[in-house]
Residue frames relative to the residue before (quaternion, step in Angstrom):
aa qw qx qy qz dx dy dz
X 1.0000 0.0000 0.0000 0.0000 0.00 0.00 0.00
X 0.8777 -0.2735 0.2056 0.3355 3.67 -1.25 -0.39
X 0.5639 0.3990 -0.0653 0.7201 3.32 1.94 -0.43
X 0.3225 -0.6532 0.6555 0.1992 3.08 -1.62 0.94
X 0.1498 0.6832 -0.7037 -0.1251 3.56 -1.49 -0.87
X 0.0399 0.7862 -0.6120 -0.0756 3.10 -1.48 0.08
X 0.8750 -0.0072 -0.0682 0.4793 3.58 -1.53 0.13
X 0.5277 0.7840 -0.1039 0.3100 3.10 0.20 -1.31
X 0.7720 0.0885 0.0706 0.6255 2.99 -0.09 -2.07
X 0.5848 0.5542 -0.5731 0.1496 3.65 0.24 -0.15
X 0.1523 -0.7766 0.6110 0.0202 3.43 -1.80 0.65
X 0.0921 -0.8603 0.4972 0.0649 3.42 0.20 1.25
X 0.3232 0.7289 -0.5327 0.2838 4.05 1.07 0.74
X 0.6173 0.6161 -0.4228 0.2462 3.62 1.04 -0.92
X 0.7491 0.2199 -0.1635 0.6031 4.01 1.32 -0.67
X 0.3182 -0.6027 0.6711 0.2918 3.80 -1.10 0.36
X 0.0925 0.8391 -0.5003 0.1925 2.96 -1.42 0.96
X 0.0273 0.7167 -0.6533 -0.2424 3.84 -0.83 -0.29
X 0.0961 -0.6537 0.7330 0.1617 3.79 -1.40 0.20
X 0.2205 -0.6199 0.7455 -0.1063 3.35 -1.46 1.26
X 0.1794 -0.6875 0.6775 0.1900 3.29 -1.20 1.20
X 0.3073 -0.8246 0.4619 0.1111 3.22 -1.08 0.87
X 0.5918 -0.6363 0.3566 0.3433 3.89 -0.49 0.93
X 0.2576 -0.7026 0.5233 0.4075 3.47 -0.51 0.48
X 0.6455 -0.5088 0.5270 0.2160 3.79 -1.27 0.15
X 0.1975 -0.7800 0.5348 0.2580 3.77 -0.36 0.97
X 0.5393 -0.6456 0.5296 0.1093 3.30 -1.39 0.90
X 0.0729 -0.8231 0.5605 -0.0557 3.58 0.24 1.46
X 0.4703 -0.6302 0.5478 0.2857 4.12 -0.87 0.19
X 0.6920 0.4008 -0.2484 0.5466 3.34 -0.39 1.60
X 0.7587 0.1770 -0.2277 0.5841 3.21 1.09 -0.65
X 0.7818 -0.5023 0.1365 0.3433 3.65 -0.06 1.91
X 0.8852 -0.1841 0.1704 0.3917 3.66 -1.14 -0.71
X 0.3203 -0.7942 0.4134 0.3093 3.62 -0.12 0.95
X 0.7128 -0.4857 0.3016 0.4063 3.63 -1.28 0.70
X 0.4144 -0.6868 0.4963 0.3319 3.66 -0.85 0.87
X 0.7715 -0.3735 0.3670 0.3613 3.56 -1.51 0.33
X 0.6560 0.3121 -0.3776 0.5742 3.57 -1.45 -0.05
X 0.6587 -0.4631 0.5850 0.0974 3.12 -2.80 0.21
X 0.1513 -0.7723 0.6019 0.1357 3.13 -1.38 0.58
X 0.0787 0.7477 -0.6592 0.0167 3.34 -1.44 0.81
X 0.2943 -0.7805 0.5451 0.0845 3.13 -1.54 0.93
X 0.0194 -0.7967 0.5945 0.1073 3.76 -0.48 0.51
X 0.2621 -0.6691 0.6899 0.0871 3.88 -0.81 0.77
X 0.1961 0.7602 -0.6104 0.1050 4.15 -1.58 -0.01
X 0.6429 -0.5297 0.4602 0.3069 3.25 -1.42 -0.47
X 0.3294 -0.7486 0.5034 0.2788 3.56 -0.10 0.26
X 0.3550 -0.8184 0.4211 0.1641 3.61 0.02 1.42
X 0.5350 -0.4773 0.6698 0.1932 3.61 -1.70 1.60
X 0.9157 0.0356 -0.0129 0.4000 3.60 -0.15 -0.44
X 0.6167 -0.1523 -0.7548 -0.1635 1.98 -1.94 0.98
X 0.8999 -0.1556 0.1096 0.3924 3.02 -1.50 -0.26
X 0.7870 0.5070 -0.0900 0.3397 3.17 0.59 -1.71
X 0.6816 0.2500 -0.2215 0.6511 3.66 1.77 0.09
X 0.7671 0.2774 -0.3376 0.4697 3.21 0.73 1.18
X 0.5380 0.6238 -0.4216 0.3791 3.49 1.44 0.91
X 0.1139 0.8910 -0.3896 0.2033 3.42 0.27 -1.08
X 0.5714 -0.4391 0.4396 0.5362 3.72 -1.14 -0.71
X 0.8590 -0.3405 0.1291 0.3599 2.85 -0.31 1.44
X 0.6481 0.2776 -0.3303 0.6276 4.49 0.78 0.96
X 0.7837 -0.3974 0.3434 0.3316 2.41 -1.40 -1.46
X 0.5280 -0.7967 0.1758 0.2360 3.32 -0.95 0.96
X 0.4021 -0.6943 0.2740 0.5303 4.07 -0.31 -0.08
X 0.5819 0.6236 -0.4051 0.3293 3.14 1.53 -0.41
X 0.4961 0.5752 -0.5235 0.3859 3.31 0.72 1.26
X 0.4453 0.5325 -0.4124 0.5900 3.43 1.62 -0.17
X 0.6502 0.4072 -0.4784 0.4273 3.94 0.55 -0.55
X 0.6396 0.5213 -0.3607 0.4348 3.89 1.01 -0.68
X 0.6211 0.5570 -0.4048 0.3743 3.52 0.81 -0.52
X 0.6634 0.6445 -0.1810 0.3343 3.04 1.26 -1.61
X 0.3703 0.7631 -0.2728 0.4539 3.28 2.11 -1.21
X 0.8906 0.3121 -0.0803 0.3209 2.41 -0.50 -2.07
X 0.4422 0.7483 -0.3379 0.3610 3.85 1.51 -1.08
X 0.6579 0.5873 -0.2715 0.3853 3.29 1.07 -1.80
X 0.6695 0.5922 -0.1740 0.4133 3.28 0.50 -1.94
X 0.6854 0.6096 -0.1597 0.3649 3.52 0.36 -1.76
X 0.8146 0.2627 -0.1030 0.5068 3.36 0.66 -1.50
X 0.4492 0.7089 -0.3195 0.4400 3.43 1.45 -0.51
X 0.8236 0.3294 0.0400 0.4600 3.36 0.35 -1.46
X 0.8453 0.2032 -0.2287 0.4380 3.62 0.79 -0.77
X 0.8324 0.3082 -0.2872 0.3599 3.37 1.39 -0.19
X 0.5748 0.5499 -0.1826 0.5778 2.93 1.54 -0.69
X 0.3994 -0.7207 0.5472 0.1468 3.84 1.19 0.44
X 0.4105 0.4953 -0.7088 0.2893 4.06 0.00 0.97
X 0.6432 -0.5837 0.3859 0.3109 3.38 -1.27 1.43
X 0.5390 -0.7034 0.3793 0.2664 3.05 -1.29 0.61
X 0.4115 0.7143 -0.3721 0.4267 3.50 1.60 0.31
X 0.7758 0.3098 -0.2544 0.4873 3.18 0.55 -1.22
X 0.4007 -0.7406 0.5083 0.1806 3.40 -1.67 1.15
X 0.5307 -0.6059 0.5435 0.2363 3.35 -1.37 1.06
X 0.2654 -0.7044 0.6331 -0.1801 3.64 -0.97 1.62
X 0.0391 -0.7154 0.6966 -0.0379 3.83 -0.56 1.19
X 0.0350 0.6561 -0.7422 -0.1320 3.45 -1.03 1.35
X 0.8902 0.1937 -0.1449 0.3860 3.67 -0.25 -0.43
X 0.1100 0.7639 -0.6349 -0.0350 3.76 -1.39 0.54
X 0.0966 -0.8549 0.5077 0.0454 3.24 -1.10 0.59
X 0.1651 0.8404 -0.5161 -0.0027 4.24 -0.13 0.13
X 0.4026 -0.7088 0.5656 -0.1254 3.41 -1.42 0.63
X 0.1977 0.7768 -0.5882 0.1074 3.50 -0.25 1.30
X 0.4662 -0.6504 0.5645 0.2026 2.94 -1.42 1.37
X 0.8801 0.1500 0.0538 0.4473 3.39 0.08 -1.17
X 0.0499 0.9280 -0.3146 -0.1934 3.89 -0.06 0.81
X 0.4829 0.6217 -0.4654 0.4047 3.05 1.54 0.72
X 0.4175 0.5449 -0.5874 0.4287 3.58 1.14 0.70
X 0.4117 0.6389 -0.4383 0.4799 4.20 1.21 -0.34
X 0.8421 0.2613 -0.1351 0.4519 3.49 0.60 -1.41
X 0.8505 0.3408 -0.2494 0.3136 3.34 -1.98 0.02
X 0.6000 0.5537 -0.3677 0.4452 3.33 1.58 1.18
X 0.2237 -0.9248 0.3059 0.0335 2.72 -0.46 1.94
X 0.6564 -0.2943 0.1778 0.6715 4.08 -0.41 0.05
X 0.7557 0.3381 -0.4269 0.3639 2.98 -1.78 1.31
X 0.6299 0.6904 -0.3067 0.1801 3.48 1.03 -0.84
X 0.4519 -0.7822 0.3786 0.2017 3.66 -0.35 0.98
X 0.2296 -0.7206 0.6478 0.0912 3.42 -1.44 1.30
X 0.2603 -0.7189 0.6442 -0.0196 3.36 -1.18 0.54
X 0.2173 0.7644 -0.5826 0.1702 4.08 -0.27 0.13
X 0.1438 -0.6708 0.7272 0.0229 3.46 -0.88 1.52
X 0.1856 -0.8362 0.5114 0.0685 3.31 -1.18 0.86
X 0.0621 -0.7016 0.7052 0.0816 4.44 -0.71 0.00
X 0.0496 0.7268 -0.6847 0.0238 2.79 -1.03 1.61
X 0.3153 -0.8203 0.4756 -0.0381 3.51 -0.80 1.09
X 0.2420 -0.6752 0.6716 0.1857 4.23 0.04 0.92
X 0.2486 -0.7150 0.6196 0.2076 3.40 -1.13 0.77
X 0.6939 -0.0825 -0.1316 0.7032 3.44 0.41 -1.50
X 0.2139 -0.6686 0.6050 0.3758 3.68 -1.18 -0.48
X 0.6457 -0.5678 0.3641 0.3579 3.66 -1.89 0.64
X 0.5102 -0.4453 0.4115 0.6099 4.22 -0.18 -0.47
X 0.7634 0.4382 -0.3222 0.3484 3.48 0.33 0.19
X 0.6979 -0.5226 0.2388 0.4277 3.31 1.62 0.56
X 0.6006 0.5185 -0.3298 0.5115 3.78 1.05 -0.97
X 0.5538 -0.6117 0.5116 0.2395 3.81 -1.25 1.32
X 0.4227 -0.6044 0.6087 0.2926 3.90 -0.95 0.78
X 0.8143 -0.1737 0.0800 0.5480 3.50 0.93 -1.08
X 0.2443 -0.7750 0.5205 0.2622 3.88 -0.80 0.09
X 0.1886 -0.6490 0.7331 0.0764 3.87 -1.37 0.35
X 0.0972 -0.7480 0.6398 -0.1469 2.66 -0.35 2.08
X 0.3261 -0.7009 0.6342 0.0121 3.53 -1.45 1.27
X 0.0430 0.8135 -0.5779 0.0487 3.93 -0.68 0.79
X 0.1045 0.6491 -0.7407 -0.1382 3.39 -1.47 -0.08
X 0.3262 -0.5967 0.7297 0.0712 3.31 -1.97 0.63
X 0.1190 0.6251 -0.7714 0.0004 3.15 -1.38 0.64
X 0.3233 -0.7236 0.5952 0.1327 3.49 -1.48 0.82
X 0.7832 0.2455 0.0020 0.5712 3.59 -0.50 0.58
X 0.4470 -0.4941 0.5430 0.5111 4.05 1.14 -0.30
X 0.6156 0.4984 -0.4460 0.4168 4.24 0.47 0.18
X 0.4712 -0.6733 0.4666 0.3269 4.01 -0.40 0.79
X 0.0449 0.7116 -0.6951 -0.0922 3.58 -0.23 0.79
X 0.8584 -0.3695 0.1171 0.3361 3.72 -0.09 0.13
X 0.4052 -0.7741 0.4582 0.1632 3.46 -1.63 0.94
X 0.1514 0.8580 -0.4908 -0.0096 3.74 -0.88 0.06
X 0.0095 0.8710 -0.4676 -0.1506 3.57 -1.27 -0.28
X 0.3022 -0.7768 0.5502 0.0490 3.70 -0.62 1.01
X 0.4893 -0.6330 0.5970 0.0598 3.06 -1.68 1.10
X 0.2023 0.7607 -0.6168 -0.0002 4.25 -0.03 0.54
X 0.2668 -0.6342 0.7145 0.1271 3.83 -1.55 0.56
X 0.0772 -0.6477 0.7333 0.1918 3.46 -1.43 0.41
X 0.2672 -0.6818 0.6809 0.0137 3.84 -1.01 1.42
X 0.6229 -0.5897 0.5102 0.0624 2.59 -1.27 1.18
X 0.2845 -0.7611 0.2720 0.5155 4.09 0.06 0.18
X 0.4671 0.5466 -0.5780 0.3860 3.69 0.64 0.06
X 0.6101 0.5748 -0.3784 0.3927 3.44 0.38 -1.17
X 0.8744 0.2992 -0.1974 0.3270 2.83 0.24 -1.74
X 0.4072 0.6726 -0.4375 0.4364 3.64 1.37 0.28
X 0.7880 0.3426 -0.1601 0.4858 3.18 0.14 -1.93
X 0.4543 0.5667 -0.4581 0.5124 4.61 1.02 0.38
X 0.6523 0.4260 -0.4173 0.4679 3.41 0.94 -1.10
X 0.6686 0.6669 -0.2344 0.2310 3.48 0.59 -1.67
X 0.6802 0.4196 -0.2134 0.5619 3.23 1.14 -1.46
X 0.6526 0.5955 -0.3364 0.3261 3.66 0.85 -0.75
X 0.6686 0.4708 -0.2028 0.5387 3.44 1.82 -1.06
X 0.4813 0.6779 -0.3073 0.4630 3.53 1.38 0.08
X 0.5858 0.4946 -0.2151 0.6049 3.31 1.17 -1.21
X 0.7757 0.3996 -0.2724 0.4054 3.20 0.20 -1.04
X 0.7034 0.1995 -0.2391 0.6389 4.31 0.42 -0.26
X 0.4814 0.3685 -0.5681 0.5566 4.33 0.64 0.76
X 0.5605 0.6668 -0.4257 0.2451 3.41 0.14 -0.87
X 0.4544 -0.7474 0.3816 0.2988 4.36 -0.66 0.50
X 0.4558 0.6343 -0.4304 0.4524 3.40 1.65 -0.96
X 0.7332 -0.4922 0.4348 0.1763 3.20 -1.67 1.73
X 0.1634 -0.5305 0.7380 0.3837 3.63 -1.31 -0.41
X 0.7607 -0.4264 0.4353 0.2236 3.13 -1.77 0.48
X 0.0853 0.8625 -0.4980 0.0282 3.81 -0.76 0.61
X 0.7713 0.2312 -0.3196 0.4995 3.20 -1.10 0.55
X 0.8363 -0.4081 0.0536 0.3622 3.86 -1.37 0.47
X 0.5289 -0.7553 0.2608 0.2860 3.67 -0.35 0.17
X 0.4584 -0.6029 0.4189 0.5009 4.06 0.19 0.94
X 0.6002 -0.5035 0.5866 0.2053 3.28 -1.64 0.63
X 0.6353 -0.4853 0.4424 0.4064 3.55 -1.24 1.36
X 0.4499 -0.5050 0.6136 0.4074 3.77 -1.56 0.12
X 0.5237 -0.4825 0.5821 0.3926 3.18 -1.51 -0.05
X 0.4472 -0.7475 0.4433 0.2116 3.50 -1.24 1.01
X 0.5472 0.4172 -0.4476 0.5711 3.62 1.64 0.32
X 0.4862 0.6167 -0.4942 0.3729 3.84 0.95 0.10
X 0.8094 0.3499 -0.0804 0.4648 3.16 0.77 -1.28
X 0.4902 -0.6616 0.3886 0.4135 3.78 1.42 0.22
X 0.4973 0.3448 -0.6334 0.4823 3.93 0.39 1.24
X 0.3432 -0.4979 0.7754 0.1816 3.20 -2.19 -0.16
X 0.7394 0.4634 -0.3372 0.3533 3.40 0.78 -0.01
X 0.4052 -0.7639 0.4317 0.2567 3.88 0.21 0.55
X 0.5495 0.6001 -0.2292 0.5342 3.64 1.13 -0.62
X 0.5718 0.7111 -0.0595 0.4048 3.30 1.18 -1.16
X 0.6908 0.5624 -0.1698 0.4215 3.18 1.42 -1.20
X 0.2664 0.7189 -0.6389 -0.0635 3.76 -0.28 0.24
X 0.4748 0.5813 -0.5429 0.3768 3.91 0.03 1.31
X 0.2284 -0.7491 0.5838 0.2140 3.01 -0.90 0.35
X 0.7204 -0.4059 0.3394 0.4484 3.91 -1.04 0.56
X 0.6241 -0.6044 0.4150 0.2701 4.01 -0.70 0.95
X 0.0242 -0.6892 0.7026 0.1756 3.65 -1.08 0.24
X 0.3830 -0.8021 0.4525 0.0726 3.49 -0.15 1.18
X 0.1480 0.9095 -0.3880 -0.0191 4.17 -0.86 0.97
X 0.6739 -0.0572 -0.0035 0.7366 3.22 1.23 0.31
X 0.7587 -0.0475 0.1762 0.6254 3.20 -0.42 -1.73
X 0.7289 0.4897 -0.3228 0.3532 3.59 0.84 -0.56
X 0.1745 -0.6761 0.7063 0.1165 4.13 -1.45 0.64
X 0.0802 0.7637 -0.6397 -0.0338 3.39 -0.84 0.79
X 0.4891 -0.7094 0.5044 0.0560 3.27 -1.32 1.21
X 0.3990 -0.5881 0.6733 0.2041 4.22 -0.99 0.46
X 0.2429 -0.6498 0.7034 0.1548 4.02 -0.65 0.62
X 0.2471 -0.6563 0.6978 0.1461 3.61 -1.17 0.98
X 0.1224 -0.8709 0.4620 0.1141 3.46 -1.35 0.16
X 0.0992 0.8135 -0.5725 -0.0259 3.50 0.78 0.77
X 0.2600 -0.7453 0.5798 0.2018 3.25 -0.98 1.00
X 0.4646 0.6465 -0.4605 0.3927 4.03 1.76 -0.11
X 0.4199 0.7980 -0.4227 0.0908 3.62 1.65 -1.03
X 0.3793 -0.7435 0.3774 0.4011 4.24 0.31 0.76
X 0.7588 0.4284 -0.1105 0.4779 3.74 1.13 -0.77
X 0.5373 0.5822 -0.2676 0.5484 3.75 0.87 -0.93
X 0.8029 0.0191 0.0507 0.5937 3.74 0.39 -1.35
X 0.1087 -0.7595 0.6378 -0.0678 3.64 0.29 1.85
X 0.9413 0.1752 0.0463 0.2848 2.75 0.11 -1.42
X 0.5918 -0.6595 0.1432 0.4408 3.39 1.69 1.11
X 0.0018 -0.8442 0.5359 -0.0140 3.29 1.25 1.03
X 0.1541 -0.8564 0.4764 0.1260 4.11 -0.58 0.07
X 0.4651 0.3658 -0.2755 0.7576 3.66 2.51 0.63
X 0.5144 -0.6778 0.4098 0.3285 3.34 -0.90 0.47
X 0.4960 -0.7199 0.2825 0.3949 3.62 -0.58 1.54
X 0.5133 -0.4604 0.5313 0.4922 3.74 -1.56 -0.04
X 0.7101 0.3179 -0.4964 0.3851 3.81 0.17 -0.72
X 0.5840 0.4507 -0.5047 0.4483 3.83 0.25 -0.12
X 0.5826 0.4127 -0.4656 0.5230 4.10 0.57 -0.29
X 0.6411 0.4604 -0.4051 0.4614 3.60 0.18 -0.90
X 0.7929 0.2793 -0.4294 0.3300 3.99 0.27 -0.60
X 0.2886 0.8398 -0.3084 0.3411 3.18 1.30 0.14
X 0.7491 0.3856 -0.1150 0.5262 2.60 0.62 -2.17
X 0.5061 0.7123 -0.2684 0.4055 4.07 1.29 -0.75
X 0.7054 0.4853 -0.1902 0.4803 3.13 0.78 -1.46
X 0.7395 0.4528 -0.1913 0.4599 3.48 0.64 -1.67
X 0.6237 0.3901 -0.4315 0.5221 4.09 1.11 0.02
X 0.6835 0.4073 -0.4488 0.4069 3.81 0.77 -0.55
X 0.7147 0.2721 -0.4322 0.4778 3.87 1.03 0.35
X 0.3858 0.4709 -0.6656 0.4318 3.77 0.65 0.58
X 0.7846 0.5316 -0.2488 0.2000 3.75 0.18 -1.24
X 0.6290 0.5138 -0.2646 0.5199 2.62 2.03 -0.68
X 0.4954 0.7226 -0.2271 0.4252 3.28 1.36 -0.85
X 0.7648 0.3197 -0.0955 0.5512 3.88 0.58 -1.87
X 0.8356 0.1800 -0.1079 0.5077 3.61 0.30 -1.21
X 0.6132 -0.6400 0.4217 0.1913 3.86 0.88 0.19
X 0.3310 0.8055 -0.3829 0.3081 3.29 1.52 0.54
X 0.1847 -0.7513 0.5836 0.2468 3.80 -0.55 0.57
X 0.7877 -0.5047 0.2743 0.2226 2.96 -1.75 1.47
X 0.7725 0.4753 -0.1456 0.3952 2.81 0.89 -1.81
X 0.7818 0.2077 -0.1629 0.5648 3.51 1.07 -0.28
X 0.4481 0.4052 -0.6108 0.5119 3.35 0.54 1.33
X 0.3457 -0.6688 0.6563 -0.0505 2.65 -1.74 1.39
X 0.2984 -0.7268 0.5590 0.2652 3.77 -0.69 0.72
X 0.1085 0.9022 -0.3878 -0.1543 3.82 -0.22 0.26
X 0.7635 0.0299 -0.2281 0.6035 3.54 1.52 0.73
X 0.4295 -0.7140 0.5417 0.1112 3.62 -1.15 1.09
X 0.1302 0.7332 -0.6673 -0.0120 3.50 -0.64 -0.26
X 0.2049 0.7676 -0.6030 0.0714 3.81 -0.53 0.85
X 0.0856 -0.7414 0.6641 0.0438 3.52 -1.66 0.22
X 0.3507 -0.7194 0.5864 0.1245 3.16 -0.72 1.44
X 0.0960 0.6739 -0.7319 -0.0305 3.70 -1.30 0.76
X 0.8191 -0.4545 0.0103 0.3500 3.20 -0.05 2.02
X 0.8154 -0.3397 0.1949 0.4262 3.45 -1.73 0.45
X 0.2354 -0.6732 0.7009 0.0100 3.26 -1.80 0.84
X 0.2612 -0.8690 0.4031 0.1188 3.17 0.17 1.61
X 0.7650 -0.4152 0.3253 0.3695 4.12 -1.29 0.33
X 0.6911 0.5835 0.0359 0.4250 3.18 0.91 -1.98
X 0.7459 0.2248 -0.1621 0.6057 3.74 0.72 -0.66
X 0.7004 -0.3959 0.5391 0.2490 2.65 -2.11 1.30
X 0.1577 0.5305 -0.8298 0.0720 3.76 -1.57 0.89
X 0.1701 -0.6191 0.7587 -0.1099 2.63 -2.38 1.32
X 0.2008 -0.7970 0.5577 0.1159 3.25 -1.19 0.95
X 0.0270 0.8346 -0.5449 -0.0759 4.09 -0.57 0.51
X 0.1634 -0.8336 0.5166 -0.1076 3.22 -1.00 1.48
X 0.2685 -0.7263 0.6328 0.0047 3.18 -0.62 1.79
X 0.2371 -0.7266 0.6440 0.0326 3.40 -1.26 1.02
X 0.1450 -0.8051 0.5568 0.1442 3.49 -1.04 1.31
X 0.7169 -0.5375 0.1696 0.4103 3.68 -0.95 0.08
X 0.6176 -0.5948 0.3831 0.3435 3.29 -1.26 0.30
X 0.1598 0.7096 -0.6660 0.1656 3.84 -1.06 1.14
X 0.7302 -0.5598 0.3292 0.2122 2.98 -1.61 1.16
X 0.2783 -0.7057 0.5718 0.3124 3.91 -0.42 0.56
X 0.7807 -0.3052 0.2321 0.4935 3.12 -1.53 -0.56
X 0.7638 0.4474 -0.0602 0.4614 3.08 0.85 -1.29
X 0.6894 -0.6469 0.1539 0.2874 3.39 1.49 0.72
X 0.5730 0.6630 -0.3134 0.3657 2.99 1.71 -0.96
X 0.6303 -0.5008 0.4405 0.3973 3.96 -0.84 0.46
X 0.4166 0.7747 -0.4755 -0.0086 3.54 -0.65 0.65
X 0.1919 -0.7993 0.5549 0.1280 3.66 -0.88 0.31
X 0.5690 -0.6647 0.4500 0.1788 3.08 -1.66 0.84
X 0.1870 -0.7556 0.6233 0.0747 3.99 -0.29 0.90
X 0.0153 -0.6889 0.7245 -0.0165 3.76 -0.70 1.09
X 0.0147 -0.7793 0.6074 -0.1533 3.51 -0.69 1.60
X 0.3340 -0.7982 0.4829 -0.1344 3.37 -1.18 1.30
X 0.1067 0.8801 -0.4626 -0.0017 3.63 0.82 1.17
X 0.0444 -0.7915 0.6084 0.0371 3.75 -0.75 1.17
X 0.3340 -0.5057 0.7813 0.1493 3.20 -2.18 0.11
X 0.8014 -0.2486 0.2036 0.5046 3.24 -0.92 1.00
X 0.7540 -0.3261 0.3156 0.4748 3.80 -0.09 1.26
X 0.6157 0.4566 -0.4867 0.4190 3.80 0.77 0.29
X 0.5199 -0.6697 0.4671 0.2511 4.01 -0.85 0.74
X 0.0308 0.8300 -0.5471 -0.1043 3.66 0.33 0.37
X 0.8654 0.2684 -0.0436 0.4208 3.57 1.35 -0.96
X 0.0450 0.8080 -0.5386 -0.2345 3.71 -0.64 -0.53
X 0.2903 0.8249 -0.4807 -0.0647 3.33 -0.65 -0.24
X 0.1421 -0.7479 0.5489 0.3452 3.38 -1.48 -0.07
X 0.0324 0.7198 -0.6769 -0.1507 3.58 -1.08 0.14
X 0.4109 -0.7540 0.5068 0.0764 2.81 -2.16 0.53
X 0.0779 -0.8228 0.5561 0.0881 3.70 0.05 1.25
X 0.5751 -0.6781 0.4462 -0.1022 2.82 -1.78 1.27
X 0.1039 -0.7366 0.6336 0.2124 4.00 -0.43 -0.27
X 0.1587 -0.8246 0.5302 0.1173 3.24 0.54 1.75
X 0.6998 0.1524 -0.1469 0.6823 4.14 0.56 -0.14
């Protein structure tokens, strides 16, 4: 995501869990397409009571724990199996997921059981064997029911690199013409506007509203217990991703009249275009497209959303809200 970390900082407490590398399968003639490239591992657990922020949502549990797995997935396999030094820092540019069905999300009480098959893939690798970056490939199922599929894009950066990416990225971002922000700041959103129950939860600030477009203030609490586990010091990608969440469940609610509580996000698509620094004003602005049946019939619409730093792009993304009921 928008933020690096490595060895070091990593902290694998935020999800219970187990990862298993799995054997690949030999590849016999006759029995169809041989097994694609890259590794497989499987990790199995509890689906976590706390915290908040992976267990609110429409009413269960949330996906933006598949974005933490995926996190942590990067780091984990990056560093402990796949042997990239512990110098160079791990860099998310792209994530994507996909739910078929969100009432597998809901009505799952303490104990319920995660599952996640994983494909990790070395894109290029260094002359010494260690992966420049991997493209890692995952499903989840809750209970043995598919709760949802996806895949991300992670780099490990060398530290010059990854210095002089931050540098040039914070350049763009205070060269850039787009105004700072003035006069008093919009009140927090309401956390049933934006589909939490948890106030803490919030990192939007109340819409400023322009035609078709609603653009949101990013809060930052750097005390946040989850957002800044592991002493991130750029603002994290999962805190940009709930951002980008929040600001589609009030475009949707906003353009097509959808209620929080029963919109359902059912597919992400983001791209990171580099670090989003502590210190500068960021704003997200979400354009809402029309409403058409999904597969599964339910009203939905596409949200194309745009997260900046001073007039620099840091994000893109699309997601799709739902009329979960």
């Amino acid at each position: 995501m928008s933020r690096t970390a490595t060895l070091e900082r990593l902290d694998l407490t935020a999800v219970t869990r187990r990862l298993v590398h799995l054997p690949k399968e030999p590849w016999l003639p006759g029995r169809g397409a041989p097994e694609p490239d890259g590794e497989r591992f499987a990790l199995s657990g509890e689906l976590p009571d706390a915290p908040s922020l992976f267990r609110d949502g429409a009413g269960g549990h949330d996906t933006q724990l598949f974005v933490e797995i995926f996190r942590q997935l990067g780091l984990s396999l990056g560093y402990r199996y796949f042997r990239v030094p512990a110098e160079r820092a791990c860099l998310f540019v792209g994530l994507d997921w996909a739910v078929a069905d969100p009432a597998v999300w809901r009505r799952r009480g303490p104990g319920a059981h995660l599952a996640v098959d994983v494909r990790a893939t070395p894109t290029t690798t260094t002359p010494g064997g260690a992966p420049r970056g991997l493209r890692l490939a995952a499903a989840l199922r809750i209970d043995g029911e598919p709760g949802c599929t996806g895949s991300a894009e992670v780099l490990f950066l060398p530290p010059a690199v990854a210095r002089d990416h931050r540098a040039t990225s914070r350049l763009a971002a205070v060269s850039a013409d787009a105004p700072r922000p003035y006069g008093p700041p919009r009140p927090l959103a309401e956390p049933g506007s934006v589909g939490r129950t948890d106030p803490a939860d919030v990192v939007v600030r109340a819409p400023v509203t322009r035609g078709e477009s609603s653009t949101t203030a990013l809060v930052i609490d750097p005390g946040h217990p989850v957002f800044f586990l592991d002493g991130a010091d750029s603002v994290p990608g999962l805190l940009l991703v709930e951002a980008l969440r929040q600001s589609a469940v009030l475009a949707a609610g906003r353009s097509h009249g959808f209620r929080p509580e029963l919109t359902a996000l059912t597919a992400l698509a983001v791209r990171f275009r580099g670090f989003a620094e502590l210190d500068l004003p960021l704003s997200c602005t979400a354009v809402a497209g029309p409403v058409r049946p999904d597969a599964a019939g339910r009203a939905s619409a596409p949200i194309r959303l745009t997260v900046s730093q001073l007039g620099k792009v840091t994000a893109e993304a699309e997601i799709t809200a739902a009329r979960a009921a």
